[in-house]
N, C-alpha and C positions, 0 to 999 in steps of 0.2 A: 688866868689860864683856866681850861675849863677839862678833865677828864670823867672817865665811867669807874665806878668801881663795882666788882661784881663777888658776891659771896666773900665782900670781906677779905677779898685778894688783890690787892692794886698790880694791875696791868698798867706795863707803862707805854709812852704813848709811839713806839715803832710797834710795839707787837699789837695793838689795838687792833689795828685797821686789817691785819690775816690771822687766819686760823692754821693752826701747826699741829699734827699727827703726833705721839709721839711720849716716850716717857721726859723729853726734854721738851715737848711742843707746849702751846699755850692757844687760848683762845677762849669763850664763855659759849655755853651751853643751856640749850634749851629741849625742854619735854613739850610732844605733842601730848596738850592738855584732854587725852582721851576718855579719861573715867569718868562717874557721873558723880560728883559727890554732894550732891540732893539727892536725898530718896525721890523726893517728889518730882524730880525733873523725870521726862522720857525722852532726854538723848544725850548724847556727849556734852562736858561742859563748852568743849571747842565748838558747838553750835550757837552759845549764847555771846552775843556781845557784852552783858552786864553778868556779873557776879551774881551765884545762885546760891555760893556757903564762903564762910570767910576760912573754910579751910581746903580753897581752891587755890588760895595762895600759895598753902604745901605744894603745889603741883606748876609753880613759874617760880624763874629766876627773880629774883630780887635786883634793881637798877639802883646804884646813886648816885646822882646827875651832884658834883661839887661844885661848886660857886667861888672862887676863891677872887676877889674885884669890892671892892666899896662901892656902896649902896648908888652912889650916884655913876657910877656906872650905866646904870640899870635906868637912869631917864631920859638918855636917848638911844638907847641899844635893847635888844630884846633877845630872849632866849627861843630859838624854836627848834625842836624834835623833829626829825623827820624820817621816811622811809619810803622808797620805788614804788611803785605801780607795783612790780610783779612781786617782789618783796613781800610789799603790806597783804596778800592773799595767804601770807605761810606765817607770818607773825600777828600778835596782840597784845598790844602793852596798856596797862591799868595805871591809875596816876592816883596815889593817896590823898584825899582832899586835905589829911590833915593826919599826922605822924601818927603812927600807932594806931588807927581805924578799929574802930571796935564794931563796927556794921558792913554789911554788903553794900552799902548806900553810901560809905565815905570811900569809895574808890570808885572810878568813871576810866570807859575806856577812851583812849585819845590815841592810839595809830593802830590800825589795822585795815581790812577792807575798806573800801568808801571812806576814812580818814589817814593821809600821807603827812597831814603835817598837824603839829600841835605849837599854838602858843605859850611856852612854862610860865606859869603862874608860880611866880615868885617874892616872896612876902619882905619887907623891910629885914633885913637882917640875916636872911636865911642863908646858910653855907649849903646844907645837904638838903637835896630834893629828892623824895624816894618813888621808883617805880617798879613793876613787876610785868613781866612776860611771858609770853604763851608760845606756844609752837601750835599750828594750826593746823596743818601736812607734814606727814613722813617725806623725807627723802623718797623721788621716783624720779622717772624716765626721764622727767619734764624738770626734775628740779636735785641738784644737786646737794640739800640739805644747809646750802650755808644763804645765808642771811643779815642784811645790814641793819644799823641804825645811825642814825648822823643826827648831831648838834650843832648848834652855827650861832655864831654871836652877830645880828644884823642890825645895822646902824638904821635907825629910827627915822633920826632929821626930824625931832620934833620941834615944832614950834616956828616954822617957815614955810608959809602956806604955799610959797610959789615953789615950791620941790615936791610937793604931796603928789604930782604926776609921775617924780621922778623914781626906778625900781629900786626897790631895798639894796641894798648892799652887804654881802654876807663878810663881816673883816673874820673869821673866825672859822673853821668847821673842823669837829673831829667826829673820826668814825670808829663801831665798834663791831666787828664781826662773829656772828655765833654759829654756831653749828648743830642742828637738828638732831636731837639724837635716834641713832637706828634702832627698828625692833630687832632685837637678840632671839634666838630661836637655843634650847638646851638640849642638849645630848643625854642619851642613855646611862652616860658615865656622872651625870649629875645626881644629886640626891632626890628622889620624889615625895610631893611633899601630899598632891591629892590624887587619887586614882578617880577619875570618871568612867561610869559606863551606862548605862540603858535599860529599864525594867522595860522587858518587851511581851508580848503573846503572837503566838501565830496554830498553824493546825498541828504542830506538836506540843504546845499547853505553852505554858509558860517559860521564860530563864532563867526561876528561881533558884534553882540548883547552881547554873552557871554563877547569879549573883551572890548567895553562898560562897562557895570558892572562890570567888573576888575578896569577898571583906576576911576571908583569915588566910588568903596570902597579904591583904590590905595589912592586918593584924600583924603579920611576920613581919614587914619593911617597916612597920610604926611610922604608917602612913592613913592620912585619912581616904575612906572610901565616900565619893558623891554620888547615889543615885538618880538617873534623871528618870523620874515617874515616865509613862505613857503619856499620860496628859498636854507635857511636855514635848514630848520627842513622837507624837503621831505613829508610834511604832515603827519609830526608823530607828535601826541597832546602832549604826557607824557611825559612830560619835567620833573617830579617830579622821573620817574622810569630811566630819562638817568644820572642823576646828584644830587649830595650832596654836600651843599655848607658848607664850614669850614674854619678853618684858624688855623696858626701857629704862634706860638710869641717867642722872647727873650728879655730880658731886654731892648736892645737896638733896637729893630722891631717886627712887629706884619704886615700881609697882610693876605689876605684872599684867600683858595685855595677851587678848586672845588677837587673832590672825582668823574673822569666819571664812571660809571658801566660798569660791561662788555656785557650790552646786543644788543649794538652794533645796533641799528634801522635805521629811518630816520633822528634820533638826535644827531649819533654816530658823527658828525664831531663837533658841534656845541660847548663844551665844549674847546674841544683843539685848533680850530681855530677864534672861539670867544671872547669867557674870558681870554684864559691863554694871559698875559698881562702884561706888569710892574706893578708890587705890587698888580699881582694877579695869582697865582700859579694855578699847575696843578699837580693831582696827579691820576695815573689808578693803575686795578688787571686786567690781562689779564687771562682767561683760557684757557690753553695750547694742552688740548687732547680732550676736550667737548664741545659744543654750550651751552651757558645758557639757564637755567631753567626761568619761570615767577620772581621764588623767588629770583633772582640775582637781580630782576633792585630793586630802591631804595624807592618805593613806600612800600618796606619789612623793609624800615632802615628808623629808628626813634631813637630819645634819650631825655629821662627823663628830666625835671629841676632840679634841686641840692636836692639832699636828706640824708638823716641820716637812716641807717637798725641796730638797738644795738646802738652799741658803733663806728659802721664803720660809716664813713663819706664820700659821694659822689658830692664835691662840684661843680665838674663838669656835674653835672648827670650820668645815666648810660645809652648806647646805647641798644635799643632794636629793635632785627631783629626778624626774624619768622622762621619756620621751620615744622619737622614733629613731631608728637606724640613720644615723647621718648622711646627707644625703636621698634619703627618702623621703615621701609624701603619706607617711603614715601620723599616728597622731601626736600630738605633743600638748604641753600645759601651757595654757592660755597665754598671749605674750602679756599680759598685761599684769597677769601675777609673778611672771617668770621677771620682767621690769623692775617690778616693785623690789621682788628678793634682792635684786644685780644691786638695786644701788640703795640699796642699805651699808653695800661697802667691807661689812667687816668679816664675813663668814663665804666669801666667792662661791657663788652654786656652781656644782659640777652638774651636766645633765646627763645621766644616764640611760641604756638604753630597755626598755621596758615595753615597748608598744608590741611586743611578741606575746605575752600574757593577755587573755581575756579583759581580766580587769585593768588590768596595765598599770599597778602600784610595783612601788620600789620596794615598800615591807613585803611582799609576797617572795621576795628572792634574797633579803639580805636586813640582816641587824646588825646591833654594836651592843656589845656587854663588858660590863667593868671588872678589870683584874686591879692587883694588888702590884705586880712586876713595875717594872720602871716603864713599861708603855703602857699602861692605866688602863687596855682595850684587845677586844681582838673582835676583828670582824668577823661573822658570822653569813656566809654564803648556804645556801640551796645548794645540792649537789646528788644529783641523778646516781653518775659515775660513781658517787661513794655508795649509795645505795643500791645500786649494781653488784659491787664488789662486795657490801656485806651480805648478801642476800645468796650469792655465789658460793659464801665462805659455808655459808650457813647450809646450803645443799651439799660441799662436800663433807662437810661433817655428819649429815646422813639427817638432816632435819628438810629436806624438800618437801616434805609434806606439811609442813606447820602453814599456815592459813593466815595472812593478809586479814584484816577486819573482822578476826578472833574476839568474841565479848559483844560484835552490832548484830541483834538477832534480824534486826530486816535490813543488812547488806549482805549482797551477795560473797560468798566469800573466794578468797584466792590465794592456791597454793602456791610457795617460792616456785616450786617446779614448773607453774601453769604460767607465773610473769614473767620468771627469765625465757621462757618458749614464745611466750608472746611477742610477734616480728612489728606487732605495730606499737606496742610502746616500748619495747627496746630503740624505735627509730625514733619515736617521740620524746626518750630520753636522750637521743646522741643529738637530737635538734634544739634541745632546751639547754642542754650542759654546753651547745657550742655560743649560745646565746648568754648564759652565765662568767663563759670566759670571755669572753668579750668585754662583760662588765669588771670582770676583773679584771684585768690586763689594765682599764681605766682606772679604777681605785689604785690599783699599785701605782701609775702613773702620777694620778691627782692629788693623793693623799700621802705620798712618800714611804707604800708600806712593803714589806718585805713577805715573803712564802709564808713566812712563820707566823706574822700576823694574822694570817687567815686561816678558819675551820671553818671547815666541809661538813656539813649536817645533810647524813643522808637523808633523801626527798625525789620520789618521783611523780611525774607532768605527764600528762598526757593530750592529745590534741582535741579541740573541737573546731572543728573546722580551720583555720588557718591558727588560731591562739591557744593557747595553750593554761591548763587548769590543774592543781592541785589533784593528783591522784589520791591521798590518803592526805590525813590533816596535815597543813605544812608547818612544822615546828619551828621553821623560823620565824613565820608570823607570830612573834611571842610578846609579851610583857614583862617590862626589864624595870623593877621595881627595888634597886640597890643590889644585894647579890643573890638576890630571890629572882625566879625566871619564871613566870607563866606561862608553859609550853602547853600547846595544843595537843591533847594526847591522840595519838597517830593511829593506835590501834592496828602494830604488828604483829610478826607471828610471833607466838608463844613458843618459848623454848625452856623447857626446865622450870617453867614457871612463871617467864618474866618474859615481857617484849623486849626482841633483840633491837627493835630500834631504842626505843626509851633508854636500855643498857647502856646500847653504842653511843650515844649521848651526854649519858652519864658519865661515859669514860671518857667523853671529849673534855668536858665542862667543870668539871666540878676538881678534878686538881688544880685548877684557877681557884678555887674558894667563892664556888657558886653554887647555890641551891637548885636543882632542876624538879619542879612541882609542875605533872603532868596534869592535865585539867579538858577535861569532853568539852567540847564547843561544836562536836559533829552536828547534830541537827538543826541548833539554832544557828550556828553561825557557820561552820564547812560547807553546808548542802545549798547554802546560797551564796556558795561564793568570797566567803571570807573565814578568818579566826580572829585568835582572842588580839591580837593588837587593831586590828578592824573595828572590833567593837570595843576598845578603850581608849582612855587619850589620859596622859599625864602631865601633870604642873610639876616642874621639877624648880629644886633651886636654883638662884643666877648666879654665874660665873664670879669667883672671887677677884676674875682677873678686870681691868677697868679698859673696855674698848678704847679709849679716847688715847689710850697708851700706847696702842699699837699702829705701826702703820701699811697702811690698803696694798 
């Protein structure tokens, strides 16, 4: 009898051949071998066919092919491994020349690409044969993440020269199926563990101010702060729109992969020659016949904390990107990234609706921030309407005159009295607020959340021609750094001393047991179109919870 054993867990031989969802399911698991772990290599290990560090192994499953038959078995019968055509493109299996290899040179690949079948080289006496495997591709459009491997005991007929025309005979075959494991994307509500952002220059001087107030809010969450030099990043800010940081686990590993976008900038090199790293992967979606849209880079892709909708269960949260008004021929996020997210399986994208915004990102209208209460979150919305109503409160209290971009000596300034008179962005806020509820109405839908979950952070939009753009810094676009919050400082009126939005904020937020640390990002980052979540991106912890437990 011949079976697989994997990580030292014997599977027996009904549950072999499928993979099962589930805290009661079963099945072996395999990591796309994406990190580099050779300095000296310049690409992913999963480019090479032969071993570049013997601690590539950390990064494939372990096979043991057992033997359990007397030795003369084995002289008219043979052992051969095998795996599909379409299969062998998504897998790679190593075969130890000899137990316990102390060199990259005692292990030879035998299935993968251009090899479907291996003859086992099996020594007098051997019970255990050991192997090791790769995952080559993520789970996508094209492939469903699962993957076989087959053993077959086939009769030889040696030593009867007039049968040597005749085709082998398999008396034997078992199979083992695994499952790819998906890149994980983390939530707001996870722990962060590096803050990245961008030393830039442009004709307002430098960002060193802004990077400043990175590293001692960095300093608050006792989190590391990553600077990417200019050098680096070609003086492109939006580190947030080039990359998406995630990772991938199996029972026996877990490392953290970046996700580059295809928008290809002054940041396009920074991901792959940066980060990808020993036990730290790389994964892209190239588009093939088009230049990206705004809605490709990743300031469009966000994902939920763990939620419940009915009876369904999202313990890994749900990814949410942006897109056009359903039904419309406006713009949306590439299909071929939007593919990749779907069948990763475990975090279902919701698409919401975003192509109304200039830049047409998801962070421009809505975050998540972590509470302490039994729902761990509350979503945080843009909201005109609310700004409206505080700005209103605040003229009948006899402050109309207080001044909009109070403290910017070269913006123009503007009194409460002058924006609520104002007929074109009173209309440009009732067109953005009806565009906001729309998205909400989806989230309560998608995410199973209730009124209460949601705060309304006053923010007003105004139009430029058909899209619509950040009137004052948008404080939602923030940095969610544990219970510390990198808000955009909006630069309200002064009342008493204090900006009545920042206040109104304050009073949203922070009886949650959250810190709100207002932060200028007008010049270098507002006046072209983005803030501080624009030009940052975080590595957050991975989920205590184990995907493999839950089911799709």
């Amino acid at each position: 009898m011949l079976f697989f054993l994997f990580w030292e867990l014997y599977l027996d031989l009904f549950n072999m051949k499928t993979w099962r969802w589930g805290p009661e399911g079963h099945g072996a698991i395999l990591l796309v071998n994406c990190d580099k772990d050779s300095r000296g290599s310049l690409e992913p290990d999963l480019n090479r066919s032969q071993l570049v560090s013997l601690d590539d192994l950390q990064d494939m499953s372990p096979i043991v092919l057992t033997c359990d038959g007397p030795d003369e078995l084995f002289d008219r019968h043979k052992l051969v491994l095998s795996v599909s055509l379409s299969d062998s493109r998504r897998v790679r299996v190593f075969r130890a020349r000899a137990p316990g290899g102390t060199s990259i040179f005692d292990y030879k690949g035998v299935l993968g690409p251009q090899h479907l079948s291996y003859r086992v080289e099996r020594q007098l006496g051997e019970r255990e044969i050991g192997f090791c495997a790769e995952g080559l591709t993520f789970p996508d459009a094209d492939f469903s993440g699962l993957v076989s491997l087959s053993v077959h005991l086939v009769d030889t007929v040696v030593g009867m020269p007039w049968h040597r025309a005749l085709p082998e005979v398999p008396l034997f075959t078992d199979t083992v199926a695994f499952r790819v494991a998906p890149w994980i994307m983390t939530p707001n509500t996870q722990l962060p563990l590096e803050l990245y952002v961008c030393s830039v220059t442009d004709a307002h001087g430098s960002n060193e101010k802004f990077l400043d107030d990175m590293a001692n809010l960095a300093l608050k969450a006792n989190c590391k702060l990553v600077i990417c030099p200019r050098v680096e990043n070609r003086n492109d800010r939006w580190i947030q729109d080039e990359m998406e940081f995630g990772y991938i686990e199996a029972p026996h590993k877990s490392f953290p992969v970046v996700f580059d976008s295809p928008r290809d900038r002054g940041l396009r090199d920074f991901p792959y020659k940066k980060i990808l790293s020993p036990d730290f992967g790389y994964v892209t979606r190239e588009l093939l016949f088009s230049g990206a849209s705004s809605l490709d880079s990743f300031g469009n892709l966000d994902v939920s904390p763990p939620v419940t909708v009915g009876d369904t269960e999202y313990p890994l949260g749900r990814i949410l990107i942006g897109g056009s008004f359903p039904k419309s021929s406006g713009r949306r996020m590439a299909k071929v990234v939007r593919d990749f997210l779907a069948a990763q399986q475990v975090q279902a994208p919701v698409e919401l609706y975003s192509d109304w915004l200039s830049v047409g990102h998801v962070d421009e209208f809505l975050s998540f921030v972590p509470t302490s209460d039994p729902k761990g979150f509350r979503v945080l919305l843009a909201s005109p309407s609310a700004c409206l109503r505080l700005f209103q409160k605040k003229k009948e209290e006899g402050y109309g005159e207080a001044a909009q971009f109070a403290g910017l000596g070269h913006k123009v300034k503007r009194s409460i009295n002058e924006m609520l008179a104002d007929r074109h962005l009173r209309n440009d806020s009732f067109h953005v607020q009806s565009c906001i509820d729309w998205n909400r109405d989806v989230l309560k839908r998608e995410l199973g959340l209730a009124e209460d979950d949601i705060i309304d952070i006053p923010q007003l939009f105004s139009l430029k021609g058909a899209y619509a753009e950040a009137f004052f810094p948008d404080m939602v676009n923030m940095v969610v750094l544990g219970k510390y919050l990198g808000i955009p400082k909006p630069y309200g009126p002064i009342i008493n001393g204090r900006c009545c939005l920042e206040e109104k904020v304050r009073l949203l937020l922070e009886p949650l047991g959250l810190h709100c640390i207002f932060i200028d990002d007008y010049l270098s980052y507002h006046r072209l179109q983005g803030e501080i979540h624009c030009g940052t991106n975080v590595r957050r912890k991975p989920f205590a919870f184990k995907w493999w437990h839950m089911v799709p």
